[in-house]
PyMOL Python script that loads the backbone (N, CA, C, O; Angstrom):
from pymol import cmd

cmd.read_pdbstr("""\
ATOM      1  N   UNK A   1     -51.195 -54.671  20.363  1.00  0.00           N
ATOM      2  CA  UNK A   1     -51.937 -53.444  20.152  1.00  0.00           C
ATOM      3  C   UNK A   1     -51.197 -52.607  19.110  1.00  0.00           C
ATOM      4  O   UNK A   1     -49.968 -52.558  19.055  1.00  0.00           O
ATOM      5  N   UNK A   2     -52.107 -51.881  18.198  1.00  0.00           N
ATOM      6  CA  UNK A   2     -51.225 -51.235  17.010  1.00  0.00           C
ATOM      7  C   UNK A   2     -50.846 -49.772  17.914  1.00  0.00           C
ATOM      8  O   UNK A   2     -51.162 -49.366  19.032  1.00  0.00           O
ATOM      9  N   UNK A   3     -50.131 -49.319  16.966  1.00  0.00           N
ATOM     10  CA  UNK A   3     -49.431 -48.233  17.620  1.00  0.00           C
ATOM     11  C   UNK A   3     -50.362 -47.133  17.688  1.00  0.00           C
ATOM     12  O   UNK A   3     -50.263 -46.545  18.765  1.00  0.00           O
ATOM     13  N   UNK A   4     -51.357 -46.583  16.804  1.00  0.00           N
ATOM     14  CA  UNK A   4     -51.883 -45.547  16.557  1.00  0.00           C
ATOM     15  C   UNK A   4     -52.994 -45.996  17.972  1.00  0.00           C
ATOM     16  O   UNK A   4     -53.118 -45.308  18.985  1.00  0.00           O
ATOM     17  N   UNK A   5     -53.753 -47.388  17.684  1.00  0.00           N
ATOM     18  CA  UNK A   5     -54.596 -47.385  18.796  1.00  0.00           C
ATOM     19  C   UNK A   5     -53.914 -47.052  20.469  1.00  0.00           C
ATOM     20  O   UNK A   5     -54.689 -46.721  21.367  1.00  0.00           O
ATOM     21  N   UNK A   6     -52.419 -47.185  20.726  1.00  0.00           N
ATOM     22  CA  UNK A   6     -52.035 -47.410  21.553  1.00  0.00           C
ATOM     23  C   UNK A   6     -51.642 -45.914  21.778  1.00  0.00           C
ATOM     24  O   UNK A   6     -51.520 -45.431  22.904  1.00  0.00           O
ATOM     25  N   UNK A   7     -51.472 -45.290  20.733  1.00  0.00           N
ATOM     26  CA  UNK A   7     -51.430 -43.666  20.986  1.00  0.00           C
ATOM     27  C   UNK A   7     -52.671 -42.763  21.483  1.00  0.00           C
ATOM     28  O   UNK A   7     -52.571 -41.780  22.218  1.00  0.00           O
ATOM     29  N   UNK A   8     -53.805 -43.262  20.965  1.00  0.00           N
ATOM     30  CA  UNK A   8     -55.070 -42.953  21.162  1.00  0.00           C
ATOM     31  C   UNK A   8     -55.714 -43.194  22.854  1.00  0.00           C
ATOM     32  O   UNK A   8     -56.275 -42.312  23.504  1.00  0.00           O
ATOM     33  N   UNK A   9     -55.483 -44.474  23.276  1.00  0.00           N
ATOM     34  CA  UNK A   9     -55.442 -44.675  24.311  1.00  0.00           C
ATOM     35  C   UNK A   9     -54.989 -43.957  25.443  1.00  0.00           C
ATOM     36  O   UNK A   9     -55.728 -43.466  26.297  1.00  0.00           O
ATOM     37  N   UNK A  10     -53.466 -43.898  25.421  1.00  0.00           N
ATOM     38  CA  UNK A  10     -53.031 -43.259  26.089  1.00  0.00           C
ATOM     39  C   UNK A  10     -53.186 -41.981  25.838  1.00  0.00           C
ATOM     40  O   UNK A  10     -53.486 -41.439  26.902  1.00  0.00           O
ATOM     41  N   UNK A  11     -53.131 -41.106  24.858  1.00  0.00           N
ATOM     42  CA  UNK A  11     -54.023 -39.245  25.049  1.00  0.00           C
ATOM     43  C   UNK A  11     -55.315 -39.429  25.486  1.00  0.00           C
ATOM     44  O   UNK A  11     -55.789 -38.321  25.733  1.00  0.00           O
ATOM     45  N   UNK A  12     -56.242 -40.464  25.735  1.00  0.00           N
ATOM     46  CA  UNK A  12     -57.467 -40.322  26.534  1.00  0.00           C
ATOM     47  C   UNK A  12     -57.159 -40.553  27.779  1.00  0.00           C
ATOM     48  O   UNK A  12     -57.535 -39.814  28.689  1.00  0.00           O
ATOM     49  N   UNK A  13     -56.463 -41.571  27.950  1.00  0.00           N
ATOM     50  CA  UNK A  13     -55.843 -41.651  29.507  1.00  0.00           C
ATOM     51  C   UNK A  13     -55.334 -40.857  30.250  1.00  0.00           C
ATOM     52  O   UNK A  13     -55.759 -40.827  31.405  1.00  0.00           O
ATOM     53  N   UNK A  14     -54.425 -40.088  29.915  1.00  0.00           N
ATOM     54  CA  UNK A  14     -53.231 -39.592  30.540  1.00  0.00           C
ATOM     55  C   UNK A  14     -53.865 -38.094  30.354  1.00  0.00           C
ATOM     56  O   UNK A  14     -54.877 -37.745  29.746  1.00  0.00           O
ATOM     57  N   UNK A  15     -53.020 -37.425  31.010  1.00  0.00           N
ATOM     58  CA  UNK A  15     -53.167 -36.019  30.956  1.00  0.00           C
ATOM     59  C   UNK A  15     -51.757 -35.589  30.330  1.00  0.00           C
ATOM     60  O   UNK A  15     -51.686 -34.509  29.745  1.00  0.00           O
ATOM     61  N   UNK A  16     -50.542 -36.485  30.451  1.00  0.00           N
ATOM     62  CA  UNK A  16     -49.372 -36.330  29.822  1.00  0.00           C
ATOM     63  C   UNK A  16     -48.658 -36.791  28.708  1.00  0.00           C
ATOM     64  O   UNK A  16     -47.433 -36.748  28.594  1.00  0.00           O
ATOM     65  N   UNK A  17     -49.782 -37.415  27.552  1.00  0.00           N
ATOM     66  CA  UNK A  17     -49.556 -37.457  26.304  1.00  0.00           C
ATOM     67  C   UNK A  17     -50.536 -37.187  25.504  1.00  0.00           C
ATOM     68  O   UNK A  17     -51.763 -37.217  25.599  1.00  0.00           O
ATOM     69  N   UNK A  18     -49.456 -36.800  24.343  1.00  0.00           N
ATOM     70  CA  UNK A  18     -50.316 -35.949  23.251  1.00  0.00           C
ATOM     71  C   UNK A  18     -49.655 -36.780  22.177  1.00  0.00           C
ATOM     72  O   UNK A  18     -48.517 -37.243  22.242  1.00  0.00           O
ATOM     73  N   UNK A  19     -50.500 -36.908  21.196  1.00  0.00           N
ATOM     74  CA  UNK A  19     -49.911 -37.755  19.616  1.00  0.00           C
ATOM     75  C   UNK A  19     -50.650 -37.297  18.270  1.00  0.00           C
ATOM     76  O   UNK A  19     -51.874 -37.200  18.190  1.00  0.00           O
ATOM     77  N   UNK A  20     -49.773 -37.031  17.235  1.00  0.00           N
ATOM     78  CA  UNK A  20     -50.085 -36.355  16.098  1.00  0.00           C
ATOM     79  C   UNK A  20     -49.531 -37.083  15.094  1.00  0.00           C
ATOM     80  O   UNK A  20     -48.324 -37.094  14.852  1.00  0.00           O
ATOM     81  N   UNK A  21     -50.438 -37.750  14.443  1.00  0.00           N
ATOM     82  CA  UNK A  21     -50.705 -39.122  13.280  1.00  0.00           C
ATOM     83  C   UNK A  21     -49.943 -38.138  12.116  1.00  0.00           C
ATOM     84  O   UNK A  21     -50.323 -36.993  11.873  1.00  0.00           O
ATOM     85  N   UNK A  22     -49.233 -38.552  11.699  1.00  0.00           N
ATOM     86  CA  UNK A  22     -49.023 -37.942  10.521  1.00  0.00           C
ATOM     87  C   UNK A  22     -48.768 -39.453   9.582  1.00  0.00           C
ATOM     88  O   UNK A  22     -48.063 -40.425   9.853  1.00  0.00           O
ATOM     89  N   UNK A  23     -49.890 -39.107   8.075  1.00  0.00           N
ATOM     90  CA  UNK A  23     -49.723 -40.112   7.484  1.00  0.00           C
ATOM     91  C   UNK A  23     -48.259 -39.621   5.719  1.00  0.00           C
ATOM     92  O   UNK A  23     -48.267 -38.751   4.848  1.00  0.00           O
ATOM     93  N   UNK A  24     -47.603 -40.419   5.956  1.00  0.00           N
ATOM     94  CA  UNK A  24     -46.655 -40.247   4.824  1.00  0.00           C
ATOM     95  C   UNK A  24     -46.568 -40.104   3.523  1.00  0.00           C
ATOM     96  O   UNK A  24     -45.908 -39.538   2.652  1.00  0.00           O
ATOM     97  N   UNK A  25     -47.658 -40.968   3.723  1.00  0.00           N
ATOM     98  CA  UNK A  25     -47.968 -41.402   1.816  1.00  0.00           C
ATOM     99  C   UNK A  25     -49.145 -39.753   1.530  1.00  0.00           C
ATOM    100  O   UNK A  25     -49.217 -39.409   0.350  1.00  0.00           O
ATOM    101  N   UNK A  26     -49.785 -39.061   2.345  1.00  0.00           N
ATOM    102  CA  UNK A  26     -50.361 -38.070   2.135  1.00  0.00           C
ATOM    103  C   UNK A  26     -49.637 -37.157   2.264  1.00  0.00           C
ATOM    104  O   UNK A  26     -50.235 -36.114   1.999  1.00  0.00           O
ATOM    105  N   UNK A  27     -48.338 -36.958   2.623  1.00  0.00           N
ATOM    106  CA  UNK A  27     -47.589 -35.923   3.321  1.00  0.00           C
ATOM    107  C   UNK A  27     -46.102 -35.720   1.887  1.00  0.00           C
ATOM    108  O   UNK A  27     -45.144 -34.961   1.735  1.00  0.00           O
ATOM    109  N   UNK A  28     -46.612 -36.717   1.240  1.00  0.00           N
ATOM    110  CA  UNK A  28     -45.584 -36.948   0.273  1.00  0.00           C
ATOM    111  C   UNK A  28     -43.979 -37.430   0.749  1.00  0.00           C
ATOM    112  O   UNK A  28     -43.075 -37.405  -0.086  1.00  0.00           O
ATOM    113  N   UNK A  29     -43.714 -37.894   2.260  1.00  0.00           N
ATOM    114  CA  UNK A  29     -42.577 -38.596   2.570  1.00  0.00           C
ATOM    115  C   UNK A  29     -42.386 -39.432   2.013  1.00  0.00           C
ATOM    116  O   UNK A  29     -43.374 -40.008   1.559  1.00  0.00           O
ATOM    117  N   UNK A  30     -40.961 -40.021   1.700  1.00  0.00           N
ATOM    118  CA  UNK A  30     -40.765 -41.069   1.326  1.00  0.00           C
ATOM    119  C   UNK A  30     -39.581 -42.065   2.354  1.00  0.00           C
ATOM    120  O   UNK A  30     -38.851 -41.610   3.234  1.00  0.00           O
ATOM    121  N   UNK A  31     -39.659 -43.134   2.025  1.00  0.00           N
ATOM    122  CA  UNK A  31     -38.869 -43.712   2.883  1.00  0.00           C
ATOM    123  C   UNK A  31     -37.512 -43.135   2.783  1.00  0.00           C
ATOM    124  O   UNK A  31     -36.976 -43.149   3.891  1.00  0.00           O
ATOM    125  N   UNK A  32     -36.781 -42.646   1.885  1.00  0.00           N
ATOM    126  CA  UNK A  32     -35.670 -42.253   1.908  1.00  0.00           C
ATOM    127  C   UNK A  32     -35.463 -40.152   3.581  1.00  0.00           C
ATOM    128  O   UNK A  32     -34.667 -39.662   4.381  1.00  0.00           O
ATOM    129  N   UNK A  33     -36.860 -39.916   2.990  1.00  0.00           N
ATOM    130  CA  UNK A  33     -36.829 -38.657   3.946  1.00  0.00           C
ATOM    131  C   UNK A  33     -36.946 -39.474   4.985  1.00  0.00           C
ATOM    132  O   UNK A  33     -35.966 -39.320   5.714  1.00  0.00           O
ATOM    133  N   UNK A  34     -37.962 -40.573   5.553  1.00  0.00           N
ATOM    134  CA  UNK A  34     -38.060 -41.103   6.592  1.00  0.00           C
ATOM    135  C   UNK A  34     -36.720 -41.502   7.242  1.00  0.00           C
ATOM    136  O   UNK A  34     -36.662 -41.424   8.469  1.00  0.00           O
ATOM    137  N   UNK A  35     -35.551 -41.954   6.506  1.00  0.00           N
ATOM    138  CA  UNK A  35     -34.650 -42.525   7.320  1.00  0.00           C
ATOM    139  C   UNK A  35     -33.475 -41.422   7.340  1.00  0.00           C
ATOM    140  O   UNK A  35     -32.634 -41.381   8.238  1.00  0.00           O
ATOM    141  N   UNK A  36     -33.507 -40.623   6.356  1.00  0.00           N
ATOM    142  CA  UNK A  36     -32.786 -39.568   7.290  1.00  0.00           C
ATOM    143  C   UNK A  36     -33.374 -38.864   8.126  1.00  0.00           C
ATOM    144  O   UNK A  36     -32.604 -38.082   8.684  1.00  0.00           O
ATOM    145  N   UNK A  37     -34.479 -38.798   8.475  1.00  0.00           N
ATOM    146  CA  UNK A  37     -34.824 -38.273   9.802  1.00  0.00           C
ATOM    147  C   UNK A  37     -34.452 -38.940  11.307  1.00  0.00           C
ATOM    148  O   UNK A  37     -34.102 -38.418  12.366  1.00  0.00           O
ATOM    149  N   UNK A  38     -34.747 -40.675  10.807  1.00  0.00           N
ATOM    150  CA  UNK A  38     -34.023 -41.283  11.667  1.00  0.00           C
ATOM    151  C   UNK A  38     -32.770 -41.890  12.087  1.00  0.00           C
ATOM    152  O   UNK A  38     -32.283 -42.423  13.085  1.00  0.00           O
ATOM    153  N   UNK A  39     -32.512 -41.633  11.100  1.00  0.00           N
ATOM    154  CA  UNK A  39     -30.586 -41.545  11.082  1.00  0.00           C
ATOM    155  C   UNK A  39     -30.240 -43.042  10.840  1.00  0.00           C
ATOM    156  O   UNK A  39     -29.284 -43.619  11.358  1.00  0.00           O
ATOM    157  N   UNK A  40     -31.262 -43.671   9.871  1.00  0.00           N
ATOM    158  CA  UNK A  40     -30.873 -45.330  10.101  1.00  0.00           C
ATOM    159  C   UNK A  40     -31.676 -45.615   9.236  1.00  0.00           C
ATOM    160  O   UNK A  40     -32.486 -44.745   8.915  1.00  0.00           O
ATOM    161  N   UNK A  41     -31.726 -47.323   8.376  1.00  0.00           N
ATOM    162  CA  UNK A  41     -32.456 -47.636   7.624  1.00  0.00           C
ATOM    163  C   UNK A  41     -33.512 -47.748   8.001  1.00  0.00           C
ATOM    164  O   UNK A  41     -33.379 -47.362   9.162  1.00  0.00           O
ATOM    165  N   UNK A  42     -34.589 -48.018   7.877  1.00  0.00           N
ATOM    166  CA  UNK A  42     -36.550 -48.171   8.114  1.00  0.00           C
ATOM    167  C   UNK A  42     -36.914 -49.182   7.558  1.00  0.00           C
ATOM    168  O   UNK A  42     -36.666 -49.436   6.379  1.00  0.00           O
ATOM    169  N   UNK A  43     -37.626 -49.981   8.414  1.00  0.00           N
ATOM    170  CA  UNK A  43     -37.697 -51.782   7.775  1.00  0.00           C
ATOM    171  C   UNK A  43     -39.690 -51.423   7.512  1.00  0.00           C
ATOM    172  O   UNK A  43     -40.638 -51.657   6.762  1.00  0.00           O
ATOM    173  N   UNK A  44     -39.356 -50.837   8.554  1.00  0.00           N
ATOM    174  CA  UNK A  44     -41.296 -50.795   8.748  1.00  0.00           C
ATOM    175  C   UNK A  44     -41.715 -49.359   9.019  1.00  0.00           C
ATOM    176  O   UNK A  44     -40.927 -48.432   9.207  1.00  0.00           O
ATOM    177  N   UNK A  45     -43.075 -49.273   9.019  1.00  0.00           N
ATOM    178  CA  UNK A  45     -43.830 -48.065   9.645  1.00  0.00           C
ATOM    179  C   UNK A  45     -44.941 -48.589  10.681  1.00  0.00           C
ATOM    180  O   UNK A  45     -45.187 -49.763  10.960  1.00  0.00           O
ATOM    181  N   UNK A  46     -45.335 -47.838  11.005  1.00  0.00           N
ATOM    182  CA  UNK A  46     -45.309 -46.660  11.920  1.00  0.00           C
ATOM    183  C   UNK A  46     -43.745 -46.452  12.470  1.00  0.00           C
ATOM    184  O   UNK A  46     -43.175 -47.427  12.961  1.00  0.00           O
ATOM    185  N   UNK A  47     -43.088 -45.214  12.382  1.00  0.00           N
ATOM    186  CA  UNK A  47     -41.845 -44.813  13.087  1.00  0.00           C
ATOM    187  C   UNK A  47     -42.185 -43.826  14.333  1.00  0.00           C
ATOM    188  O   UNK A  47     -42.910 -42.865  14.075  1.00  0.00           O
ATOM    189  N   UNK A  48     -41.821 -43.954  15.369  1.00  0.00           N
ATOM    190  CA  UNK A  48     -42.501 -43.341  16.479  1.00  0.00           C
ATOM    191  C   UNK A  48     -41.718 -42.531  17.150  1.00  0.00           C
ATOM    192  O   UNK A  48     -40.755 -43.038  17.726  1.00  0.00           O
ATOM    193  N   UNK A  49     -41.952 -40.982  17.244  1.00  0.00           N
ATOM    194  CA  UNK A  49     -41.091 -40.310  17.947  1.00  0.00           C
ATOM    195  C   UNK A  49     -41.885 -39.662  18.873  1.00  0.00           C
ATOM    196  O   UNK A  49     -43.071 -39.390  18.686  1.00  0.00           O
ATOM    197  N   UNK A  50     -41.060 -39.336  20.171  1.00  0.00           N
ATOM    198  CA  UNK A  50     -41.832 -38.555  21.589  1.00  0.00           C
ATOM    199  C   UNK A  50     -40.857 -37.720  21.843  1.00  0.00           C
ATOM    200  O   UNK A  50     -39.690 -38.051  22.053  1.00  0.00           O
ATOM    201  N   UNK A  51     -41.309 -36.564  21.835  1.00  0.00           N
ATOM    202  CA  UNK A  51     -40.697 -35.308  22.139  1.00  0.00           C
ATOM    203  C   UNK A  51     -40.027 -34.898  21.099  1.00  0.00           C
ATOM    204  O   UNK A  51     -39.310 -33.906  21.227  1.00  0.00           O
ATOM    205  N   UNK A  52     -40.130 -35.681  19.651  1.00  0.00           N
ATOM    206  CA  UNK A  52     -38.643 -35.478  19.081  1.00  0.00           C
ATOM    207  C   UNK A  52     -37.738 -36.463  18.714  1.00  0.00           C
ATOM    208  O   UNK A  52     -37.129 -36.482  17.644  1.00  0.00           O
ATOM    209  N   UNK A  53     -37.626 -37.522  19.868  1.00  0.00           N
ATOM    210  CA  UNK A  53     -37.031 -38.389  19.616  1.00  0.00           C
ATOM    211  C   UNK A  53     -37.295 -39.792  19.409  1.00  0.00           C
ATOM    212  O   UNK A  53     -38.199 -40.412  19.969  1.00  0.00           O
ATOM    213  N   UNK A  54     -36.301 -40.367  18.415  1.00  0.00           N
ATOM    214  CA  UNK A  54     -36.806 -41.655  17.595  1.00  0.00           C
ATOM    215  C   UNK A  54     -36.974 -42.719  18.926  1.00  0.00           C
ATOM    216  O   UNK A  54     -36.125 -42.916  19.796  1.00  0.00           O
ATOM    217  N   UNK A  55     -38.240 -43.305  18.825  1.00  0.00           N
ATOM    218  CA  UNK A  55     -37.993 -44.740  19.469  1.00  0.00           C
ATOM    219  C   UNK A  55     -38.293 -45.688  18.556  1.00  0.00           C
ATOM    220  O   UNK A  55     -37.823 -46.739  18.992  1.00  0.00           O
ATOM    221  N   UNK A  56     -38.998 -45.935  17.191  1.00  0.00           N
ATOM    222  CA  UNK A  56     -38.433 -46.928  16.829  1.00  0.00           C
ATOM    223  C   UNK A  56     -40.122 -47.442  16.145  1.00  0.00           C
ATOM    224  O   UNK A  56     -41.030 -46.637  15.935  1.00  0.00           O
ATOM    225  N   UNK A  57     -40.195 -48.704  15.936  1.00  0.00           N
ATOM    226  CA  UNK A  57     -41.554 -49.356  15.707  1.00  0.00           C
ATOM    227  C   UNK A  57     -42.839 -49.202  16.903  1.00  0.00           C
ATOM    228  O   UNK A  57     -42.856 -48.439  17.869  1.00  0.00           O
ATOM    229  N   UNK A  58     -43.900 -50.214  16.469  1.00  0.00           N
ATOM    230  CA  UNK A  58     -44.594 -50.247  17.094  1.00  0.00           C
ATOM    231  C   UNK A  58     -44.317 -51.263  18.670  1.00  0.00           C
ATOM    232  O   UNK A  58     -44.944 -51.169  19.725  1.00  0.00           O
ATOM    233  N   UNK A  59     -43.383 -52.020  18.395  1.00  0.00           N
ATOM    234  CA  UNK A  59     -42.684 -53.427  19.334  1.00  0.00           C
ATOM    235  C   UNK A  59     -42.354 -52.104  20.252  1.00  0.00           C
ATOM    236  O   UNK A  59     -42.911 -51.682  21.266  1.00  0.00           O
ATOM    237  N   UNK A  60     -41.167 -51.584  19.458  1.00  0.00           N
ATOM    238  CA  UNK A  60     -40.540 -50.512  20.237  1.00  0.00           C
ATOM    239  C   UNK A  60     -41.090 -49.305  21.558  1.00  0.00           C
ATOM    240  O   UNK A  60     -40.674 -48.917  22.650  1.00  0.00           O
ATOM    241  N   UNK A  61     -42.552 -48.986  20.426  1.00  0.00           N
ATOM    242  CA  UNK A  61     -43.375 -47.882  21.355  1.00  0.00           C
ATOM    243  C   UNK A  61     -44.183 -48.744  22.530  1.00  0.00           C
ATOM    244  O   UNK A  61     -44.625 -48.165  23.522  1.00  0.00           O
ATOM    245  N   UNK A  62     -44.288 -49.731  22.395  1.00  0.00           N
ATOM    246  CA  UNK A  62     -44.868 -50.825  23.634  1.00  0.00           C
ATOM    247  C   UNK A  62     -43.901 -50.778  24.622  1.00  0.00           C
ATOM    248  O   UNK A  62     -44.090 -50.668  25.834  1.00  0.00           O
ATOM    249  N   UNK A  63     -42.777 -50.875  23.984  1.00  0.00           N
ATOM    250  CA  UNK A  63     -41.639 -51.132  25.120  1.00  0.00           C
ATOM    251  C   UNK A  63     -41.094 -49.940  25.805  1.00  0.00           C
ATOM    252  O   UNK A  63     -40.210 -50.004  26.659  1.00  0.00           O
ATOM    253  N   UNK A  64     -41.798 -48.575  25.293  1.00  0.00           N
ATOM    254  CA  UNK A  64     -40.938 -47.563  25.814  1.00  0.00           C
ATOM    255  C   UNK A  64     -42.370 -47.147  26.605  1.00  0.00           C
ATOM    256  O   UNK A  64     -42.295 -46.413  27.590  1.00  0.00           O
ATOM    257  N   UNK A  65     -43.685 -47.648  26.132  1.00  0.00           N
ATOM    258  CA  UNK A  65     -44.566 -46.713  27.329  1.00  0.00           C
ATOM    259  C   UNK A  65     -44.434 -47.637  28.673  1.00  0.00           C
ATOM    260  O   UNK A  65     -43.985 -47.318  29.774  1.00  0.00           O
ATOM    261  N   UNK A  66     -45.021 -49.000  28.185  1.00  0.00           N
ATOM    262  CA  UNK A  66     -44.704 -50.050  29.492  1.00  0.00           C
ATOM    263  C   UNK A  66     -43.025 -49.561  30.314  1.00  0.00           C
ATOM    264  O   UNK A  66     -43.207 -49.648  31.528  1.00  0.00           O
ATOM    265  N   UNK A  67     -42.352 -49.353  30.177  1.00  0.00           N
ATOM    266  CA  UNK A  67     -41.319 -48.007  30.939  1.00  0.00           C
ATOM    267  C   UNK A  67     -41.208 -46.822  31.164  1.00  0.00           C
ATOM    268  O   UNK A  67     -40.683 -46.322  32.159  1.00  0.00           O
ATOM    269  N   UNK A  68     -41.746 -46.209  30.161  1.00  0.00           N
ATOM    270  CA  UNK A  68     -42.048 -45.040  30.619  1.00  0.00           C
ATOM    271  C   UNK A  68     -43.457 -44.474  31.690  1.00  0.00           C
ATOM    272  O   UNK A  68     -43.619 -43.604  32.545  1.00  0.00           O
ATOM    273  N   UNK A  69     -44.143 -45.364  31.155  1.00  0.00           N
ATOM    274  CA  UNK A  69     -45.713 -44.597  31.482  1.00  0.00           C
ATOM    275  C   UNK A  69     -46.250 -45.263  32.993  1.00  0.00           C
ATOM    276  O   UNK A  69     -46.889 -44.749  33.910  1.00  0.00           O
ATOM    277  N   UNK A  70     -45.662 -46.701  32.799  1.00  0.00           N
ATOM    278  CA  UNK A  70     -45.695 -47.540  33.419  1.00  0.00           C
ATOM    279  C   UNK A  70     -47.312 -48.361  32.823  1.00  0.00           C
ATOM    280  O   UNK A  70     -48.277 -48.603  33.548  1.00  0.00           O
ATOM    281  N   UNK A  71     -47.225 -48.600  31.627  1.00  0.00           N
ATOM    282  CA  UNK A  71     -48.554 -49.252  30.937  1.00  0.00           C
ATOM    283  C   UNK A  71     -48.227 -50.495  30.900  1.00  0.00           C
ATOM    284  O   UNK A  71     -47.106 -50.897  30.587  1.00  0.00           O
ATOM    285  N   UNK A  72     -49.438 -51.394  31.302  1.00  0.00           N
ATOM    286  CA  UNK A  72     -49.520 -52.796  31.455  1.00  0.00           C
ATOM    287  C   UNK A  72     -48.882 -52.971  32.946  1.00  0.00           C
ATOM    288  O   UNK A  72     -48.777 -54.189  33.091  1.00  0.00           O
ATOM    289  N   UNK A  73     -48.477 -52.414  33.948  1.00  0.00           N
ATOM    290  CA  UNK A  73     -47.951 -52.740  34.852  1.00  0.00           C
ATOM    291  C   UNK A  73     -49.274 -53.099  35.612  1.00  0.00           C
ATOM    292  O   UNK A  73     -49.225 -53.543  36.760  1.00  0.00           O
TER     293      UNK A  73
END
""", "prot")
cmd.dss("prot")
cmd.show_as("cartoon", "prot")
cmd.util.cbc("prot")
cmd.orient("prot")
């Protein structure tokens, strides 16, 4: 599942997430702002942060709701 659909999902689902698409290439980011935001190089995009904080790809945001949210359980 891509990340944006998987963000979408879950703000219809849940009552406890909210997600705000921000696209880069319209926003004028570049990968160099992107990775100092994340304090690390950037192989890929979507970069996914909750609350603030980096979790990482889309692999990544699978792996943190299926723990966090308890999705796919």
């Amino acid at each position: 599942m891509r990340a944006k659909e998987l963000a979408e999902k879950l703000s219809k689902e849940r009552d406890d997430f909210n997600y705000r698409y921000i696209d880069i290439h319209a926003e004028g980011i570049t990968k160099a702002d992107l990775e100092k935001t994340v304090g690390k190089p950037v192989e890929t995009v979507p970069q996914i942060f909750v609350d603030q904080k980096h979790i990482g790809g889309c692999t990544d945001f699978e792996a943190w709701a299926k723990e966090n949210l308890n999705l796919f359980a």
